[in-house]
N, CA, C and O of each residue as an XYZ file, in Angstrom:
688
protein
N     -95.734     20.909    -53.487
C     -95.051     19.990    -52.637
C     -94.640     20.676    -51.358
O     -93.741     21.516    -51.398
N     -95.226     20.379    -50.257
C     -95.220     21.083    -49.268
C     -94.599     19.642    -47.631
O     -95.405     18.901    -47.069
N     -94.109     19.659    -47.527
C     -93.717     19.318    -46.153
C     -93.631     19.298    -45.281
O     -93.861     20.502    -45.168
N     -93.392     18.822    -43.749
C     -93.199     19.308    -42.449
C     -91.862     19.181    -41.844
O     -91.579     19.836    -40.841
N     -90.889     18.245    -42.486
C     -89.538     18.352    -42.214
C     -88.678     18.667    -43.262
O     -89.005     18.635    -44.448
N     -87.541     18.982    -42.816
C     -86.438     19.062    -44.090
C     -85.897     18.194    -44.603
O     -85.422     17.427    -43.765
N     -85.683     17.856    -45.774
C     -84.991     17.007    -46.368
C     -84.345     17.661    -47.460
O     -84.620     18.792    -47.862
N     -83.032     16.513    -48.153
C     -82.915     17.254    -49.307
C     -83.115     17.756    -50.354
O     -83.597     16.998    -51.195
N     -82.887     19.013    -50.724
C     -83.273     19.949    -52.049
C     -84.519     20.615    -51.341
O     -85.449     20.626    -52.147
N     -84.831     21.098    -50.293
C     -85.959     21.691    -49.975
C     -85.180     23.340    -49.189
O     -84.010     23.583    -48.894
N     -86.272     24.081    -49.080
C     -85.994     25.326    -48.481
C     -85.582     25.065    -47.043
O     -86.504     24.394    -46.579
N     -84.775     25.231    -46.215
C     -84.994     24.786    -44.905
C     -85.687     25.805    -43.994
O     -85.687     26.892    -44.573
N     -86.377     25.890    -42.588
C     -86.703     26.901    -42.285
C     -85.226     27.942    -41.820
O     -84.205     27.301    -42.068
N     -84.920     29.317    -41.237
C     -83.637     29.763    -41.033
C     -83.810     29.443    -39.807
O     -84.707     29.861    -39.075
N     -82.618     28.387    -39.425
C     -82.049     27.532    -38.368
C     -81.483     28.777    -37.662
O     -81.434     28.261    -36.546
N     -81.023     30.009    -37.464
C     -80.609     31.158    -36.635
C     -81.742     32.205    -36.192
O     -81.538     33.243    -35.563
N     -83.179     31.645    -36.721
C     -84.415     32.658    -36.196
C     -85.341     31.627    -35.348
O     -85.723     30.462    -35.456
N     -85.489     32.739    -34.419
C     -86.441     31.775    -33.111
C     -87.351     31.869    -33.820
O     -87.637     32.708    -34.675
N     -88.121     30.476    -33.271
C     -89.608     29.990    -33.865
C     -90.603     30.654    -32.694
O     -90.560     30.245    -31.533
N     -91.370     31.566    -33.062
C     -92.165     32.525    -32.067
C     -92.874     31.103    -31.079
O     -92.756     29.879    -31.148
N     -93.322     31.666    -30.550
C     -94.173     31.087    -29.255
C     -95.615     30.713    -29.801
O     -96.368     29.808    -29.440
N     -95.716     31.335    -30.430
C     -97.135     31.482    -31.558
C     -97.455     30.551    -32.616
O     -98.520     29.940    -32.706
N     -96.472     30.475    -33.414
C     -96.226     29.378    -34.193
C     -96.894     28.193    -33.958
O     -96.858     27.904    -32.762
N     -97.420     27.489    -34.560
C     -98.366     25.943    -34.866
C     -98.106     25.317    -35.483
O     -98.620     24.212    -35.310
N     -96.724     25.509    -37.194
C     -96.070     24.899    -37.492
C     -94.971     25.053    -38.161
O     -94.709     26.230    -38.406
N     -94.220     24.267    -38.549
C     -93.141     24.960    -39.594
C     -93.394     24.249    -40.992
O     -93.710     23.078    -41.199
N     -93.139     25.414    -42.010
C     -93.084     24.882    -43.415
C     -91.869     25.114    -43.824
O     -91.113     25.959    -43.344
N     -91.536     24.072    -45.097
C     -90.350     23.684    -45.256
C     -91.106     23.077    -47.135
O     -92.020     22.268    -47.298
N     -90.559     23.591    -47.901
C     -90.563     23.732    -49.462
C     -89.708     22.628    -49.906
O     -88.497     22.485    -49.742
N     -90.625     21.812    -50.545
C     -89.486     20.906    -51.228
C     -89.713     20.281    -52.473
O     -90.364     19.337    -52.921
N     -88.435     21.714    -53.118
C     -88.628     21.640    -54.061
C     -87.970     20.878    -55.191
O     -87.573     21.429    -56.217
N     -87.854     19.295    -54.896
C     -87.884     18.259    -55.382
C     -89.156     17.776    -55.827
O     -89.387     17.028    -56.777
N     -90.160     18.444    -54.799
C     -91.404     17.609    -55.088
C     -92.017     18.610    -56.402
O     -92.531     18.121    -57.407
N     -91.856     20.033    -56.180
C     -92.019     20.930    -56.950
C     -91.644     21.229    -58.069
O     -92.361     22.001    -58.705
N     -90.491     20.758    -58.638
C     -89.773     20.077    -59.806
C     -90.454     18.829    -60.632
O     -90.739     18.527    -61.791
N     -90.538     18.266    -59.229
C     -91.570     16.636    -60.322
C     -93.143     17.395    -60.220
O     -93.379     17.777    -61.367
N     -94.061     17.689    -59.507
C     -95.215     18.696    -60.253
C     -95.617     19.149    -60.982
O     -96.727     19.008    -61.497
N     -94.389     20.142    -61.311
C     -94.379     20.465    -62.300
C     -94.004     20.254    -63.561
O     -94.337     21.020    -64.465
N     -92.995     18.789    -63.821
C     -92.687     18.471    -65.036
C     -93.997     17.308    -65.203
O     -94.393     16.992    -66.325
N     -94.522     16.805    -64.111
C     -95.878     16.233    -64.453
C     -97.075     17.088    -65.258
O     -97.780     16.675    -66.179
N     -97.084     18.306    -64.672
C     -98.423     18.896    -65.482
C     -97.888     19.017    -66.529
O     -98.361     18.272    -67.388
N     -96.581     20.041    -67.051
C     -95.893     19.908    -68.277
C     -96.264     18.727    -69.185
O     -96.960     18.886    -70.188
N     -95.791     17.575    -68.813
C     -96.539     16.646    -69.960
C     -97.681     16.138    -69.727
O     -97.917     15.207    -70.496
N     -98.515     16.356    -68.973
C    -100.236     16.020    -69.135
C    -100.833     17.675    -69.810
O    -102.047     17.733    -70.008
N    -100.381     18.360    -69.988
C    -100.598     19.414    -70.684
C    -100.578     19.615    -72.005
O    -101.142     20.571    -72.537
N     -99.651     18.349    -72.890
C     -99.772     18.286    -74.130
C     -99.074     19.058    -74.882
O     -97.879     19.239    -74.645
N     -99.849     19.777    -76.155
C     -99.280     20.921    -76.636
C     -99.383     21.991    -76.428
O     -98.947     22.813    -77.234
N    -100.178     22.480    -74.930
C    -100.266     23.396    -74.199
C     -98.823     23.772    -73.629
O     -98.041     22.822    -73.605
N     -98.406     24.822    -73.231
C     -97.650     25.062    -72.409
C     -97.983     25.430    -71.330
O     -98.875     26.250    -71.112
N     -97.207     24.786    -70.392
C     -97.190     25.264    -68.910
C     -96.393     26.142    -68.461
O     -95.259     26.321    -68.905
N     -96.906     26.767    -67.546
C     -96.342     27.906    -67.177
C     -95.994     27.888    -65.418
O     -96.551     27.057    -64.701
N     -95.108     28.806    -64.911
C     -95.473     29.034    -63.448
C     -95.284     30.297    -63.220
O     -94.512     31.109    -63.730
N     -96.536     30.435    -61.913
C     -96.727     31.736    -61.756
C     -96.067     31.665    -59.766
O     -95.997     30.940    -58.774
N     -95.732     33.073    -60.326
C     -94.304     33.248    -59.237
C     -94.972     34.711    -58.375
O     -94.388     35.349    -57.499
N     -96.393     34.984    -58.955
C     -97.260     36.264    -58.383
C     -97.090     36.661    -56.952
O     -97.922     35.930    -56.414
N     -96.716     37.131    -56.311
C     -97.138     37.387    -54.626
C     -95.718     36.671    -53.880
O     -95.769     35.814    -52.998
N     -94.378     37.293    -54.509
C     -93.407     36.827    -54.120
C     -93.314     34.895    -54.112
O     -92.924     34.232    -53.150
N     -93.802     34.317    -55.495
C     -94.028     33.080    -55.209
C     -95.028     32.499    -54.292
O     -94.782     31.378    -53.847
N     -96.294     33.187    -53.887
C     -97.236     33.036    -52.983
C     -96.175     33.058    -51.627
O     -96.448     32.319    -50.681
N     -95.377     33.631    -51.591
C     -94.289     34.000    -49.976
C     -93.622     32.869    -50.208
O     -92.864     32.769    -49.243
N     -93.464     32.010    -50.873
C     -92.342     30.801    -50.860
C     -90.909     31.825    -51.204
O     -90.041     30.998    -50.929
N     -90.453     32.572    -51.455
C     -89.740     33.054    -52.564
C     -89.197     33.185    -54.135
O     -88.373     32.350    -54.509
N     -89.522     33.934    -54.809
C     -89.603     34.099    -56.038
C     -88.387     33.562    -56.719
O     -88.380     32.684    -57.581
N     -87.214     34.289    -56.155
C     -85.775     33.399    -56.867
C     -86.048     32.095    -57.062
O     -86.268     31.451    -58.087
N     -85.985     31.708    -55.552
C     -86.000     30.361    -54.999
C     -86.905     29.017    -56.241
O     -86.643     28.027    -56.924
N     -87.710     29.647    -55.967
C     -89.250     28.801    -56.663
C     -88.835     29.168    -58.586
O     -89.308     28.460    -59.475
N     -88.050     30.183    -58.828
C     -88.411     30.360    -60.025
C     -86.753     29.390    -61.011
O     -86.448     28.988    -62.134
N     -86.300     29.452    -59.899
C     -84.466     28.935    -60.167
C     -84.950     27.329    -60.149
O     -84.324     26.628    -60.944
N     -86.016     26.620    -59.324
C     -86.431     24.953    -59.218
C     -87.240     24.918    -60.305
O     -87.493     23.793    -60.736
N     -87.817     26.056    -60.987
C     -89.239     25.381    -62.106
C     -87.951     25.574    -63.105
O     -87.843     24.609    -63.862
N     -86.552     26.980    -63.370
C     -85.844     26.793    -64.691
C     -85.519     25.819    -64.988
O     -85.641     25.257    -66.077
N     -84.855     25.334    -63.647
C     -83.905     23.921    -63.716
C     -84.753     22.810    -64.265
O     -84.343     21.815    -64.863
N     -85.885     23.095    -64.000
C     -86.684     21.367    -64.617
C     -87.349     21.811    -65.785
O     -88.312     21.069    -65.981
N     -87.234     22.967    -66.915
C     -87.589     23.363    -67.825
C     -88.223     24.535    -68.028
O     -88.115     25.092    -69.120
N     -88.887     25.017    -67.131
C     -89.932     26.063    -67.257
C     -89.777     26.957    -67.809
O     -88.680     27.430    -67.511
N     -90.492     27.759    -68.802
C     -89.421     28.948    -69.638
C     -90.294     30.094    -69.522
O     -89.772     31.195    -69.699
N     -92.071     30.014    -69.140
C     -92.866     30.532    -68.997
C     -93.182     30.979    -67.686
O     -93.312     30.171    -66.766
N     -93.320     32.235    -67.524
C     -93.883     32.589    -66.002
C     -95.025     33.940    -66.166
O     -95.409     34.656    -67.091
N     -95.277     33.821    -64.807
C     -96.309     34.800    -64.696
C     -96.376     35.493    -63.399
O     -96.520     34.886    -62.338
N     -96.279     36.647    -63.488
C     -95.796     37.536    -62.050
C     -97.452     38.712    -61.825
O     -98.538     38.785    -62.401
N     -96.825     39.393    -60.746
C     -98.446     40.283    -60.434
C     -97.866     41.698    -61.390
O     -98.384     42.289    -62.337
N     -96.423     41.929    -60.576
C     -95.794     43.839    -61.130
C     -94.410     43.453    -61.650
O     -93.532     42.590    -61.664
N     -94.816     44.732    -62.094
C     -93.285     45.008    -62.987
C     -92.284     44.739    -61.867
O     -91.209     44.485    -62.412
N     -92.186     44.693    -60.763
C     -90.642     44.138    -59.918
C     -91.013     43.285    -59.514
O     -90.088     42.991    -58.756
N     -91.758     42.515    -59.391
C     -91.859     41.047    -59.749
C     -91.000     40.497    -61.001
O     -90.142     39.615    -60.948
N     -91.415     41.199    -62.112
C     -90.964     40.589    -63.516
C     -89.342     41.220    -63.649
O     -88.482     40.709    -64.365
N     -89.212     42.000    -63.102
C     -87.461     42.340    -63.032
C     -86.996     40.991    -62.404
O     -86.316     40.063    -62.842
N     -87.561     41.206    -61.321
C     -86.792     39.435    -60.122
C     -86.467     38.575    -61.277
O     -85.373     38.355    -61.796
N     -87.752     38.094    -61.598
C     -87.748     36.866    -62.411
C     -87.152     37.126    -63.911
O     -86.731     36.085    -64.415
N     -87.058     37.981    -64.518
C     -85.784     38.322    -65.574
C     -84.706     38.205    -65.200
O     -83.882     38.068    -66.104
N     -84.153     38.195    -63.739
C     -82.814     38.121    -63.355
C     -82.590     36.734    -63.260
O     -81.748     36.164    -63.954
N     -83.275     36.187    -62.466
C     -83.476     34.159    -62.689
C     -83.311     33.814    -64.196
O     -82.324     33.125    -64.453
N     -83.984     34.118    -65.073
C     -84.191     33.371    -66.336
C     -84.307     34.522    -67.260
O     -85.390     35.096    -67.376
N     -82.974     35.001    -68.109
C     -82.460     35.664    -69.331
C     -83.816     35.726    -70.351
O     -84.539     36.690    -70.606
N     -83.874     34.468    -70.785
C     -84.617     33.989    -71.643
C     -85.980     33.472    -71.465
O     -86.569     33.011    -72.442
N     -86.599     33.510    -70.183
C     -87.898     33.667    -70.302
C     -89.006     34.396    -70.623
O     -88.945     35.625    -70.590
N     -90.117     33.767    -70.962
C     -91.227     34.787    -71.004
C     -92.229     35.035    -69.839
O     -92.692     34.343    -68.932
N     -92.346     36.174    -70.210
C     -92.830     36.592    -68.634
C     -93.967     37.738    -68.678
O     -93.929     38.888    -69.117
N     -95.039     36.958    -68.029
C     -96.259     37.825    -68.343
C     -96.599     38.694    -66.866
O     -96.443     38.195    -65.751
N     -97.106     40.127    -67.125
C     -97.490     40.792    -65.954
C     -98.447     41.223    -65.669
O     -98.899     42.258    -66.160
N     -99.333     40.123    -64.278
C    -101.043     40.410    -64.711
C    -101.422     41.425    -64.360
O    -102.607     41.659    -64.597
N    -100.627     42.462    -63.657
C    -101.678     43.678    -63.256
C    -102.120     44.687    -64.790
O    -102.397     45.877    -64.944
N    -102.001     43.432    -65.798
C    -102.273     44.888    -66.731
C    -101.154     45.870    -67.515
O     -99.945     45.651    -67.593
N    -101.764     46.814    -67.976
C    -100.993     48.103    -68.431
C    -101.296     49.127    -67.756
O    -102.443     49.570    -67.818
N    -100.680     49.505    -67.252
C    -100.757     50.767    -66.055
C    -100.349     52.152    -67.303
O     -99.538     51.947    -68.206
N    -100.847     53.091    -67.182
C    -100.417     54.236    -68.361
C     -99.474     54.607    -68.229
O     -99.174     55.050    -67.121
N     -98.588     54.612    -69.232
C     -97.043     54.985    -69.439
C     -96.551     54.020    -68.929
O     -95.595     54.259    -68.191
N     -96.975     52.560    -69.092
C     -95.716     51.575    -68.348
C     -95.497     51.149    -69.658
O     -94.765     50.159    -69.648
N     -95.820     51.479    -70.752
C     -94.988     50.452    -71.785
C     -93.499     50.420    -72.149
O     -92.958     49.336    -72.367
N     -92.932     51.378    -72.209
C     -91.511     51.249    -72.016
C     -91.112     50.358    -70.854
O     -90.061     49.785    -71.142
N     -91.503     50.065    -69.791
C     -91.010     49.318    -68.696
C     -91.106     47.847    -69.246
O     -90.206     47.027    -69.068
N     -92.040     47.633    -69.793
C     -92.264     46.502    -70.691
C     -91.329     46.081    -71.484
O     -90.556     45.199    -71.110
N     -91.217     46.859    -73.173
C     -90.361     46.768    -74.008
C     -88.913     47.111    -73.431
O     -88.079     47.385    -74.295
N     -88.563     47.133    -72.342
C     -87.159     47.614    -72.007
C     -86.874     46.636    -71.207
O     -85.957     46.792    -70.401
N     -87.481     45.613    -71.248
C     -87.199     44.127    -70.220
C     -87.772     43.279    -70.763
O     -87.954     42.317    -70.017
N     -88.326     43.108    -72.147
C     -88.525     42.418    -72.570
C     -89.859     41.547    -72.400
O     -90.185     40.601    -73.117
N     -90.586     42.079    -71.265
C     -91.772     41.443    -70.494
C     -93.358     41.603    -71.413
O     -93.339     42.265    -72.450
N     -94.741     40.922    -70.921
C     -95.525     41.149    -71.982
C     -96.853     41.599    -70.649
O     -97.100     41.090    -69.556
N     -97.299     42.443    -71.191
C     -98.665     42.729    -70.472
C     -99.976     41.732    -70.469
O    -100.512     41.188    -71.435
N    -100.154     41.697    -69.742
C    -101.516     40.462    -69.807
C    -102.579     41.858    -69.670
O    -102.703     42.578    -68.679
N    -103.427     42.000    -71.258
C    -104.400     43.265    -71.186
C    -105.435     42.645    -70.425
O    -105.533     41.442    -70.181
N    -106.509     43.933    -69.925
C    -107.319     43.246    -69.210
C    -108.632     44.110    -69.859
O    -109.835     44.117    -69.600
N    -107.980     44.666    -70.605
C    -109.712     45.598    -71.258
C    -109.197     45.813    -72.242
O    -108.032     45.534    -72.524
N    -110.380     46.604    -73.244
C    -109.886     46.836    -74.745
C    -109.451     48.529    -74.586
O    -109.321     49.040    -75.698
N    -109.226     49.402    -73.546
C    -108.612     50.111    -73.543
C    -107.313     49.756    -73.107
O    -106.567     50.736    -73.111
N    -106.753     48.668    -72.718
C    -105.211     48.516    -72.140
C    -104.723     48.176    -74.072
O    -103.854     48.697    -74.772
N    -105.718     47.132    -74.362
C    -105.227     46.494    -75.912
C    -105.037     47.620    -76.934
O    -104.065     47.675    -77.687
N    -106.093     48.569    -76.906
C    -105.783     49.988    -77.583
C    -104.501     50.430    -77.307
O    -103.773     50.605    -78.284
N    -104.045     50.655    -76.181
C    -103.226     51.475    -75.462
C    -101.852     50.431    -75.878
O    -101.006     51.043    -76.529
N    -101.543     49.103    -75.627
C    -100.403     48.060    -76.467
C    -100.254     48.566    -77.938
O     -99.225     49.137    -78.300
N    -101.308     48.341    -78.775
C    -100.983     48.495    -79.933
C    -100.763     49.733    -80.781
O    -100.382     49.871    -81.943
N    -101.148     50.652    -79.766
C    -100.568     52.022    -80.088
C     -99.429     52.798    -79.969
O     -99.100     53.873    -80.470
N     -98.602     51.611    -78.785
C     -97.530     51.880    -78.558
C     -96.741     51.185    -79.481
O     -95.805     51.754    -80.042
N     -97.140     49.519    -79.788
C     -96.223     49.091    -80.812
C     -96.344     50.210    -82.172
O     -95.220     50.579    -82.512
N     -96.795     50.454    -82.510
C     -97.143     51.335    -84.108
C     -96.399     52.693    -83.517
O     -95.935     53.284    -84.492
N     -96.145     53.322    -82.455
C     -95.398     54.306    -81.933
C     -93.532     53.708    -82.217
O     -92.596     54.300    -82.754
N     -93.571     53.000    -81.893
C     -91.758     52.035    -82.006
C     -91.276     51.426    -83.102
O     -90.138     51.291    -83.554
N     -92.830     50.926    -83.608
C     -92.613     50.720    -85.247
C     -92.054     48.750    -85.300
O     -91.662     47.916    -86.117
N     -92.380     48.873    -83.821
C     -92.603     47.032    -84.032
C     -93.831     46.148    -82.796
O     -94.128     46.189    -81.602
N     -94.213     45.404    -84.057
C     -95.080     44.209    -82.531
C     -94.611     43.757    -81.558
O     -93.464     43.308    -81.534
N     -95.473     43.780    -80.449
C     -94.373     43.178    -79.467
C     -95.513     42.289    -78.816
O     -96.610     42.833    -78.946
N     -95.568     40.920    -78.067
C     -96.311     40.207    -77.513
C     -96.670     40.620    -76.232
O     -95.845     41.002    -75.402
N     -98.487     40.526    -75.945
C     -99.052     40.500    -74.539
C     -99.459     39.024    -75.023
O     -99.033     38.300    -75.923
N    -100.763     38.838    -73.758
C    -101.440     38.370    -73.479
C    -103.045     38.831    -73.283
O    -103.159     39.985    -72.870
N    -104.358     38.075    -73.527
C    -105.338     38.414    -73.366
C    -105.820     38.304    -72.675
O    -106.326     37.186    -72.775
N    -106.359     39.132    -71.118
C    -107.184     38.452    -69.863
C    -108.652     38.105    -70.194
O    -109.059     39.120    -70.759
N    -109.439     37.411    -70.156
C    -110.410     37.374    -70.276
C    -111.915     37.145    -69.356
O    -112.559     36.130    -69.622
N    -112.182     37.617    -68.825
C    -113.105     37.125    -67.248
C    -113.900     36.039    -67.900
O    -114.628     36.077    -68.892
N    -113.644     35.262    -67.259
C    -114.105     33.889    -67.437
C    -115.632     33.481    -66.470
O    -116.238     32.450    -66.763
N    -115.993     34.121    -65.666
C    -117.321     34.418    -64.861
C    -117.088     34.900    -63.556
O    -118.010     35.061    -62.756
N    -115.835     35.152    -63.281
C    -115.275     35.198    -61.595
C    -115.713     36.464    -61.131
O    -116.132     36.748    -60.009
N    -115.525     37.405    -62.414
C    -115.778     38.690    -62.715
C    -114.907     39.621    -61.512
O    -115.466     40.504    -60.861
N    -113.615     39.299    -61.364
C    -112.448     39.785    -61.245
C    -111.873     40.494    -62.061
O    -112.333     41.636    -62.069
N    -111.080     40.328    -62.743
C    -110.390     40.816    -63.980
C    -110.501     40.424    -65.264
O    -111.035     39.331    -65.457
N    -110.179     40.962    -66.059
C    -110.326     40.178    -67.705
C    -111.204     41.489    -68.743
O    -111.601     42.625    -68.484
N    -111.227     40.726    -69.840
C    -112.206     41.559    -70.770
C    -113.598     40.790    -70.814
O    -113.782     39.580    -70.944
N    -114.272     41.529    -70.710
C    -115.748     41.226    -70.756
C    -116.330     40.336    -72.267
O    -115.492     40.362    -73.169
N    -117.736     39.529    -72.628
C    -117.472     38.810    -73.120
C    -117.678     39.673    -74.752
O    -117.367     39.173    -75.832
N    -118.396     41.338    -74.514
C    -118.567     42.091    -75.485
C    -117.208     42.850    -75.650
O    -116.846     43.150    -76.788
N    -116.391     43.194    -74.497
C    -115.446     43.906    -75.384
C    -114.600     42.580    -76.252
O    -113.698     43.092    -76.915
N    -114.630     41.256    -76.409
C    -113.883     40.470    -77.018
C    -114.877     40.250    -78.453
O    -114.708     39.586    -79.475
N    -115.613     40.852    -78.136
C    -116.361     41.014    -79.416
C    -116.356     41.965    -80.438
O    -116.539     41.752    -81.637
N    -116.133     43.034    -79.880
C    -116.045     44.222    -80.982
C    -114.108     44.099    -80.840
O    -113.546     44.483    -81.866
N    -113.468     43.776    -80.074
C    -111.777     43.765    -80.441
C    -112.025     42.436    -81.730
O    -111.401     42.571    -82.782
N    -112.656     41.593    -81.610
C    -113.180     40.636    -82.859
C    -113.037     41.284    -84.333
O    -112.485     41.150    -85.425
N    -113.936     42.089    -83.578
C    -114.470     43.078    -85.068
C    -113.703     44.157    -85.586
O    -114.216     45.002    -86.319
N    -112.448     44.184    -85.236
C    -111.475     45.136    -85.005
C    -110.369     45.142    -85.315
O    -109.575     45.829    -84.672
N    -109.932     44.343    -86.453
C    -108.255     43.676    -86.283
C    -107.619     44.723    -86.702
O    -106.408     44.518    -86.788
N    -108.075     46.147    -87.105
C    -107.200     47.031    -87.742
C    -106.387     47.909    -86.315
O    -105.559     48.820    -86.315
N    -106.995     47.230    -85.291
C    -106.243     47.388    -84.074
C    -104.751     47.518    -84.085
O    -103.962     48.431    -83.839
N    -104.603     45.553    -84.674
C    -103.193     45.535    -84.553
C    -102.085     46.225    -85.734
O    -100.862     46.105    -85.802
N    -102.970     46.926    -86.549
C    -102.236     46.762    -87.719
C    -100.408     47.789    -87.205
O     -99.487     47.856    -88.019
């Protein structure tokens, strides 16, 4: 929900900063509309859950901002890029879950389990590297599975989801 004037419940632009000379337009967030959006996909989603992703400082909307309008209308699920991303958004919402797509970076799992946050793996060496740490602490703890879907960006390939298949003594 994007706008060209302000109205209420929206971000306003800051009324004390000059609008450059450069400028072509002003945006203005309104996140009324962003509230009903999102409780729309929420129930055309079913027994899926919906989620919002708050990645890239909220795509520059702001992360508080955007993540304080999806709590208020339910949202309990999010999805950030880094670990201070997922601090922000732990400070918004106690009780959310909160996934962090860059992965497992080596030695970030404590940053994880110490905020409660879940890694979105992106290979079967990050998934090795999760479940070796849970069996190190002596409890499971929840990621997520990336999976490259053909974009061939990020994810696990369609063979490493094959032999992690073949593999459940992974999680044991």
């Amino acid at each position: 929900g994007v706008s060209t004037g302000a109205t209420p419940g929206t971000l306003p632009p800051d009324a004390g900063a000059p609008i450059p000379l450069t400028a072509r337009a002003i945006l203005t967030v309104d996140l009324t509309a962003l509230r009903a959006n999102w409780a729309r996909l929420n129930v055309v989603s079913g027994k899926a859950e919906c989620a919002g992703v708050l990645k890239a400082d909220a795509y520059g909307l702001g992360l508080e901002q955007i993540a304080h309008a999806l709590t208020a209308e339910g949202c309990r699920t999010f999805f950030v890029a880094t670990i201070d991303e997922a601090r922000r958004a732990r400070d918004v919402q106690a009780g959310a879950r909160i996934y962090v797509l860059d992965g497992l970076l080596p030695g970030a799992e404590p940053h994880y389990s110490g905020y409660d946050l879940r890694p979105v793996l992106s290979s079967l060496d990050e998934v090795e590297d999760w479940a070796a740490y849970c069996r190190a602490i002596g409890r499971r703890l929840p990621a997520a599975l990336h999976i490259d879907t053909g974009m061939n960006r990020l994810g696990m390939t369609g063979e490493e989801v094959l032999v992690l298949a073949q593999r459940p003594e992974i999680f044991q």
